[in-house]
N, C-alpha and C positions, 0 to 999 in steps of 0.2 A: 372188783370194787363196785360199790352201789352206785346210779346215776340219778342226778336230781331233774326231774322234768320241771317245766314251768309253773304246773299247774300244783306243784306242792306246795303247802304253808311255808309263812316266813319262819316258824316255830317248828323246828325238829323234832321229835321223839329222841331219847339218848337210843333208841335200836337203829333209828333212820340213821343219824349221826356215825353210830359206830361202822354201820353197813358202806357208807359216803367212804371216810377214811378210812377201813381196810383194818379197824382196830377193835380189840374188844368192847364190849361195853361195860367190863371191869376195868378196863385201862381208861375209860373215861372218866369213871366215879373216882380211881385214882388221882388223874391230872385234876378233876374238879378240885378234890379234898387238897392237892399239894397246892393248890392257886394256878397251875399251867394254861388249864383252859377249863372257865369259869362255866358252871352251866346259869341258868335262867330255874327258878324253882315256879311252879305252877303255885297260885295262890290257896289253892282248896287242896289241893290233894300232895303239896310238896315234890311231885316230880318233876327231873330235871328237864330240862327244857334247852336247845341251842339253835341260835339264831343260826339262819341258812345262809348268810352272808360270810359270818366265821368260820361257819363249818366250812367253805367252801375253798377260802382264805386258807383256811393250815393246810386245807389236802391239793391248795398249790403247792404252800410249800415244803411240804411232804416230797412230793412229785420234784419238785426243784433239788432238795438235797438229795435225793435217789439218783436223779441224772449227776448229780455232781460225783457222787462218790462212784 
């Protein structure tokens, strides 16, 4: 799984993104499209964009239901 260093933007790439959680970056355009986890769209060029906060937020608990199960 990807690790986010300090020195990265608050703004993800949907590739940074997918690499973090360990998920595709079709599975991302998916959760975008169903509402699960919203991207941020760039204003000129319409790509998706995801705050490093959230990203980092689900791939806790990602990690939390894994240990659980």
């Amino acid at each position: 799984m990807g690790a986010l260093t300090p020195d990265q933007p608050e703004l993800l790439t949907i590739k940074v993104a997918a690499e973090v959680l360990g998920v595709s970056e079709q599975t991302l355009r998916r959760w975008d499209k169903a509402g699960k986890f919203r991207a941020k769209r760039h204003p000129m060029n319409g790509y998706r964009l995801y705050s490093r906060g959230q990203v980092l937020e689900l791939r806790r608990k990602i990690h939390e239901a894994e240990a659980a199960s």
